[in-house]
C-alpha positions in Angstrom: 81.9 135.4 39.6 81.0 131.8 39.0 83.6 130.6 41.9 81.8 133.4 44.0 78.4 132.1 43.5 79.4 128.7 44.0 81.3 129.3 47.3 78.5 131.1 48.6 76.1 128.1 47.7 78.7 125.5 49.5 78.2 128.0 52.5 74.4 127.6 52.6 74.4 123.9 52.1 76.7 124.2 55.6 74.7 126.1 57.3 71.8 125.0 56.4 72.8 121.6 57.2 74.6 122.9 60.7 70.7 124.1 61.7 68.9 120.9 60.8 71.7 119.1 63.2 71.2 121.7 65.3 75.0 122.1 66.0 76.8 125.3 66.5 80.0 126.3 66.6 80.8 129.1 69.6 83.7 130.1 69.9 88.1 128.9 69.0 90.5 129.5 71.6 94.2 129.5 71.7 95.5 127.5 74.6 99.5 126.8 74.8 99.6 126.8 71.2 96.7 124.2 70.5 93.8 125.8 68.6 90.3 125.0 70.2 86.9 125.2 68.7 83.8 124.8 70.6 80.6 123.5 69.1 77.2 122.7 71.0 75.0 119.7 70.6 71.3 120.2 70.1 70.9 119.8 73.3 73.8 122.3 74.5 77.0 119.6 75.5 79.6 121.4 74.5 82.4 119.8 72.5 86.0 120.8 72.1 88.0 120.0 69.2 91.3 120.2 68.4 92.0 119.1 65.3 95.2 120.8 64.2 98.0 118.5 65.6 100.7 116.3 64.0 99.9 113.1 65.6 98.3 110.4 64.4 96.4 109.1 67.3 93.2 110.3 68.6 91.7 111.1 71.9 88.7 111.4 72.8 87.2 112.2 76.3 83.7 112.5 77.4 83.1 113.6 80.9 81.0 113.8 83.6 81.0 117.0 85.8 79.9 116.3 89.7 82.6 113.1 91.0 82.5 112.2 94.1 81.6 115.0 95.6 77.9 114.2 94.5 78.3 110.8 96.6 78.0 109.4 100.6 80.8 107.7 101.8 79.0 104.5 101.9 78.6 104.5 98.2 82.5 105.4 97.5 83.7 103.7 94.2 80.6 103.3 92.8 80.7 106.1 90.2 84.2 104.4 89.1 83.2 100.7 89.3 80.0 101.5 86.9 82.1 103.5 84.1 84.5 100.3 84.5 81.2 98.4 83.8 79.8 100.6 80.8 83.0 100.0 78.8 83.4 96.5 79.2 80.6 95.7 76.3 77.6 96.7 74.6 74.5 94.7 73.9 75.8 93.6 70.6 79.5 93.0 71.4 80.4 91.3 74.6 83.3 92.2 76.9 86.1 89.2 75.2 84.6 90.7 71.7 85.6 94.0 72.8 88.9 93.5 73.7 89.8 91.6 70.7 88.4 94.5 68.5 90.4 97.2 70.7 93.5 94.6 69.9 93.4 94.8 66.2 92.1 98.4 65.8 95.4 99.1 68.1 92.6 101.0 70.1 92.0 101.7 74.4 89.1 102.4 76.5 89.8 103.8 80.1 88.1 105.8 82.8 89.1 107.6 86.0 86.9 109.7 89.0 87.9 112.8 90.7 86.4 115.1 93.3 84.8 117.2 90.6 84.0 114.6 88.1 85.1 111.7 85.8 86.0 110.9 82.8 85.2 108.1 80.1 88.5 108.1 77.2 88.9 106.6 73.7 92.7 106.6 72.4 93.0 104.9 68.6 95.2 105.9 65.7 92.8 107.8 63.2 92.3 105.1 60.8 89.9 103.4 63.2 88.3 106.3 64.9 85.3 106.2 63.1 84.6 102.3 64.0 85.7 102.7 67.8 83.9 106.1 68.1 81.2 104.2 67.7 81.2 101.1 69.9 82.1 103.5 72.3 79.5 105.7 72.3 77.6 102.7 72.1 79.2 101.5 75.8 78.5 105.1 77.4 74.6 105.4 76.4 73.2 101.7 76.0 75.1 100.3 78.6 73.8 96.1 78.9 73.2 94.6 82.1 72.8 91.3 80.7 75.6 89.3 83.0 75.8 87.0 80.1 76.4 89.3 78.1 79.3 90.8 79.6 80.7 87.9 80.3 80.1 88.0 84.0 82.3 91.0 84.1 80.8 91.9 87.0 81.7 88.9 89.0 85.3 90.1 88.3 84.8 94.0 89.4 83.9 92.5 92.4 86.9 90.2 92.8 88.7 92.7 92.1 87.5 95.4 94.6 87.3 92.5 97.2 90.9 91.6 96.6 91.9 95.5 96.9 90.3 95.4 100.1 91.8 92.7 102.0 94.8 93.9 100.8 93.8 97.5 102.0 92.8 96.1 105.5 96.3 93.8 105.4 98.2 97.1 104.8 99.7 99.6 107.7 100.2 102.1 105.1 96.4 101.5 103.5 94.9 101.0 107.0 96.5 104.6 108.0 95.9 106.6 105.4 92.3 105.3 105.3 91.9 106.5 108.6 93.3 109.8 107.9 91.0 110.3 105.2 87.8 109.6 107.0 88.7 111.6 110.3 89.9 114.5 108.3 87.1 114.9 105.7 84.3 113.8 108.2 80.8 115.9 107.5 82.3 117.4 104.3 81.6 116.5 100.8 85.1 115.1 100.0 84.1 112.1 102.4 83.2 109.6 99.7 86.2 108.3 97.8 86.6 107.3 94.2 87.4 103.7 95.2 85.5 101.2 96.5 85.7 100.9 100.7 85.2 98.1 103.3 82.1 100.2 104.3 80.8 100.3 100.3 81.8 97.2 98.7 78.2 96.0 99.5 76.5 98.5 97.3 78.3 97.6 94.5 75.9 95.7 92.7 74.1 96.0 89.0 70.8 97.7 90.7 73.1 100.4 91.7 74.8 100.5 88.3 71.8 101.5 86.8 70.8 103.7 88.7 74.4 105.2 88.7 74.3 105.4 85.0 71.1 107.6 84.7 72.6 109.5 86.8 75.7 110.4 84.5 73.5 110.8 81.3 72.5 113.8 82.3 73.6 116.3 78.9 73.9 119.4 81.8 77.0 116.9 83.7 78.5 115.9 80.3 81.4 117.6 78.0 83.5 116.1 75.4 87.2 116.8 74.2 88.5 115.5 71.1 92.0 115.9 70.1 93.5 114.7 66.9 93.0 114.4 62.9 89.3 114.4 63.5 86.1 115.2 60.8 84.7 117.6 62.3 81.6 117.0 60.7 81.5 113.5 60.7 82.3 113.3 64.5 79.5 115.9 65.6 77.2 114.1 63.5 77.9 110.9 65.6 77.9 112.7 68.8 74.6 114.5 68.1 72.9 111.1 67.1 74.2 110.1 70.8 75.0 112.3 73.8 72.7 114.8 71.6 69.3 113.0 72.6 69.5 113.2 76.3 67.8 115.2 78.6 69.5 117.3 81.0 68.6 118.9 84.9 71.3 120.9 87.0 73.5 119.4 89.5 74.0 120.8 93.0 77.0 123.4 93.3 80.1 122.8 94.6 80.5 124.1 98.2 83.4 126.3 98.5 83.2 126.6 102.6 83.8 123.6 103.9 86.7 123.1 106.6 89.4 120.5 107.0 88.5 118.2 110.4 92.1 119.0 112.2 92.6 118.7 116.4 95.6 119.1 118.2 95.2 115.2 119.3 97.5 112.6 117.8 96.3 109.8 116.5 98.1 106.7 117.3 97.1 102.8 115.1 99.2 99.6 116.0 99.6 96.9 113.4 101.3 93.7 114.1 102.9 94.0 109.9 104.2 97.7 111.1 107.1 96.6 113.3 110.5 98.0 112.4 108.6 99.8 109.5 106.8 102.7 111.1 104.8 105.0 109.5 104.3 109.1 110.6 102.6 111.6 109.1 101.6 115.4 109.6 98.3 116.5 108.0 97.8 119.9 107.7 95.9 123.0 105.8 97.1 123.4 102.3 96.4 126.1 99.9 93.5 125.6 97.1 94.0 124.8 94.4 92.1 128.0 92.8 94.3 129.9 95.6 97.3 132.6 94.3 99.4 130.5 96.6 98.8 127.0 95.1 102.0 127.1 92.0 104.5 128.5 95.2 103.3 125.7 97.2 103.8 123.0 94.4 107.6 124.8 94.1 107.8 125.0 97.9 106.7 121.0 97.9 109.7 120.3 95.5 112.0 122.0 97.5 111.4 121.0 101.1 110.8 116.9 99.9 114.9 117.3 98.6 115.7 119.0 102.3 113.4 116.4 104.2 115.4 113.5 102.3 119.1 114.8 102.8 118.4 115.3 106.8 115.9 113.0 108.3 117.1 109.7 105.5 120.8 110.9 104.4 121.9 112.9 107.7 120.3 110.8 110.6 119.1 107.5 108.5 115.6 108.2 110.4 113.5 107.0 108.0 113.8 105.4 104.6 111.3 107.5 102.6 110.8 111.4 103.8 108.8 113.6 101.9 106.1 116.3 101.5 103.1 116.9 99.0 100.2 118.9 98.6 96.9 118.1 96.8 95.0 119.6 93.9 91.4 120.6 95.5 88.8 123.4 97.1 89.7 121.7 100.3 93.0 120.8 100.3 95.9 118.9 102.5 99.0 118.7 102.9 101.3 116.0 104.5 104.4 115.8 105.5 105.0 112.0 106.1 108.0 109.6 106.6 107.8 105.9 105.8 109.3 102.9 106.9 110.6 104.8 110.3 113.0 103.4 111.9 113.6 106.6 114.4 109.8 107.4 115.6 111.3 109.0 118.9 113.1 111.8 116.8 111.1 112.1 113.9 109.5 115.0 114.9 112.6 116.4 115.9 114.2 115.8 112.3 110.9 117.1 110.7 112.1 120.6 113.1 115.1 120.7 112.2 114.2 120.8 108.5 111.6 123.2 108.7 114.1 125.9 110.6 116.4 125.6 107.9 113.6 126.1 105.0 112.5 129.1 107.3 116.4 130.8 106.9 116.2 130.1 103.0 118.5 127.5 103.1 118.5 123.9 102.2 120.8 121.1 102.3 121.7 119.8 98.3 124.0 117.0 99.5 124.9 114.5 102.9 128.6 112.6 101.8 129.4 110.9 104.8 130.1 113.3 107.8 130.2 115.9 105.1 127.0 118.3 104.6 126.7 120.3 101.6 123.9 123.9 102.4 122.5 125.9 99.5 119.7 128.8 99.2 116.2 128.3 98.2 117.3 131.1 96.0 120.2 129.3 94.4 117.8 126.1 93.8 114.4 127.9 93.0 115.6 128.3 89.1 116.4 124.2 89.0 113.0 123.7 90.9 110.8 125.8 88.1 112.7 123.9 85.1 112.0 120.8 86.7 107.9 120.9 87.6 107.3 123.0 84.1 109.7 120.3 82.2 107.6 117.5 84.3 103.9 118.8 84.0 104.6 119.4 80.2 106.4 116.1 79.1 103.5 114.2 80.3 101.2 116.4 78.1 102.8 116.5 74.6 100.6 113.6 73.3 97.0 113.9 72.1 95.9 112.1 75.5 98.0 114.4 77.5 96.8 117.6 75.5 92.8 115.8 75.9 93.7 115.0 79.9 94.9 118.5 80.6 92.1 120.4 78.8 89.7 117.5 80.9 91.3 118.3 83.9 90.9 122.1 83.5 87.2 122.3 82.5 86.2 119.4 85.3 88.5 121.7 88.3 87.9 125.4 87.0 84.9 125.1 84.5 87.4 126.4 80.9 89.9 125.5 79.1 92.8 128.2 80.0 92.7 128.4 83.6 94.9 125.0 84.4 98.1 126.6 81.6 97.2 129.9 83.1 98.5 128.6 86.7 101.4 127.4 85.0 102.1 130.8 83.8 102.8 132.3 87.4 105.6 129.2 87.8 108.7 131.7 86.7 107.2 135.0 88.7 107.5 132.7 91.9 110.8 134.2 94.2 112.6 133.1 96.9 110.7 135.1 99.4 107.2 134.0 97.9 108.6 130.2 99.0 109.6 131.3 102.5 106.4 133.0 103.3 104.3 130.1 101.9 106.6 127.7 103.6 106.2 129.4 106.9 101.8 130.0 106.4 101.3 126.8 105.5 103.5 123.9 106.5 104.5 125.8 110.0 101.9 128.5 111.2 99.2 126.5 109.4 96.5 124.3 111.2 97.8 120.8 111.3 97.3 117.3 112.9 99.8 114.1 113.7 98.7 110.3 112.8 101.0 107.3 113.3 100.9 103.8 112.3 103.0 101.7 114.9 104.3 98.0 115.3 102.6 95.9 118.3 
């Protein structure tokens, strides 16, 4: 009876000091095998903790829903350039202090900006978690713009984006692909990139940072993930005195109508650097990635890339890098490109010839000299699956991959299960779900040609 009472007082003590934190806990979810609890901040952020893994290291992600899609082209990068900026010091630790610190606490900071959002990461063994949790925080919410104190760390974003640039604009491959993006996503909101462009660089200043930075502490944009031997308690606590006390308003949905900018006209771009190393590329509708054809079309991708290779590079030595891919969007493309062409008259041709194999089921597994080796899609599709399950799940065993794959599925679908769920519908995927993709998307699809030529 005495264990009883006591038990239930430990229980009060919890809850009551749960209420006074104002933290809740919502809900636990089972996703590939990792255990999930949700809890809210006080001023709703929800966090996700998984706390029941092996591994030593932690991970810890704090995100930012919106991305690019929330900024003009001529402000591309900035988003990126000022979480770059907000972890590169605090007001009481400059940037050369920091990186000392991260170097004995065997700790990282990184960032990255998508579409849909972006993402602000801590990775440290567990021993220092409470320490780094803290600076980091720290970096994310009372971000300095004291120059001196970040030991003119912006001077050297700004090299550094310059540098990329001139490279970028000394590049047939950059200069193509750059022009491809801007013609294709013209008047849509996928227009603004996550890097920094010729036509942005100049916005890239510390006024903007600021304002930038208000702009992602907004608690209604921001989600955390934390995977690893974490204190649940401790860690709330430490996120509630933080991300807790700011004020939130809602951000503009995502538009779900928008159309690819594709004309039958093809574009044609001379460089003097692009002789005897041409460049050609087909641009053209792809599925969504929210669409019931998206996991067929990553198979499909696999499968044509290996057929491209052994006809237009190992059969007619065409072009030294064929290949197709697709990307992961509402508003996706799809390109089938060929670099370093050494055979523009006929790459087309080759592309053809490819696509009316794929479109009998059959591919070619091997070139040996004069000696050509054909196989079914059917045969291959089991070696395919294997291979992009093995691939998207090798990457993901560690507490950053488990952290970036739950990230990456709250920031594209808005939970936790949908981006495993896909994967899910990898081995129900046939041979005739890969033709008919293959033949509504990369040949009856909308598409548009772009080539980058020597002068």
């Amino acid at each position: 009876m005495k264990k009883i009472f006591l038990t239930l007082i430990a229980a009060l003590l919890l809850f009551s000091c749960s209420q006074s934190n104002k933290i809740y806990s919502t809900q636990s979810v089972n996703n590939g095998g990792v255990v999930i609890n949700e809890y809210r901040l006080e001023n709703d952020i929800p966090v996700y903790i998984a706390d029941k893994v092996s591994n030593d290291v932690c991970a810890v992600y704090v995100l930012f829903e919106g991305g690019t899609r929330l900024s003009t082209y001529e402000y591309s990068g900035l988003e990126d350039a000022t979480l770059e900026y907000m972890l590169c010091g605090t007001d009481d630790i400059t940037y050369s202090k920091l990186q000392s610190i991260m170097y004995q606490n065997q700790s990282s900071f990184s960032h990255y900006t998508m579409y849909c959002g972006s993402v602000c990461s801590l990775s440290c063994i567990n021993y220092y978690l409470d320490d780094m949790l803290d600076i980091f925080l720290d970096s994310i919410t009372s971000v300095s713009y004291d120059i001196a104190n970040k030991d003119d760390y912006l001077g050297n974003i700004l090299r550094d984006k310059e540098q990329k640039i001139t490279r970028m604009q000394n590049d047939p491959q950059s200069i193509l692909f750059h022009d491809i993006h801007k013609r294709v996503y013209d008047g849509t909101s996928y227009l603004a990139s996550s890097s920094v462009q010729p036509e942005s660089i100049e916005n890239i200043t510390i006024e903007n940072f600021e304002k930038m930075h208000e702009e992602l502490l907004n608690s209604k944009r921001i989600k955390v993930v934390a995977v690893g031997k974490i204190n649940k308690k401790k860690f709330l606590k430490k996120l509630n005195g933080t991300l807790g006390k700011l004020a939130g308003e809602e951000i503009p949905p995502v538009n779900k109508n928008e159309k690819l900018n594709l004309s039958d006209e093809k574009i044609t771009l001379t460089h003097k650097a692009a002789r005897g190393s041409e460049i050609a590329v087909r641009v053209f509708e792809a599925p969504k990635v929210t669409s019931p054809d998206y996991i067929t079309a990553r198979l499909t991708e696999d499968i044509f890339t290996t057929t491209m290779f052994n006809i237009i590079r190992e059969k007619y030595g065409a072009c030294y890098s064929p290949g197709t891919q697709i990307d992961s969007s509402d508003l996706a493309v799809g390109l089938d490109y060929g670099l370093r062409v050494s055979d523009m008259k006929n790459f087309s041709k080759y592309l053809a010839e490819c696509q009316t194999l794929m479109l009998e089921g059959r591919v070619i597994s091997s070139v040996d000299g004069g000696q050509t080796t054909y196989d079914t899609i059917e045969n291959v599709l089991e070696g395919t699956k294997n291979a992009y399950i093995t691939k998207k799940y090798m990457s993901q065993a560690s507490t950053s991959g488990i952290a970036s794959r739950l990230a990456a599925s709250l920031l594209q679908f808005g939970d936790l299960t949908s981006a495993d769920a896909m994967m899910q519908k990898v081995e129900s995927v046939s041979a005739s779900d890969i033709e008919s993709c293959f033949k509504k998307y990369w040949v009856d699809g909308k598409s548009q040609w772009f080539e980058m030529r020597g002068e």
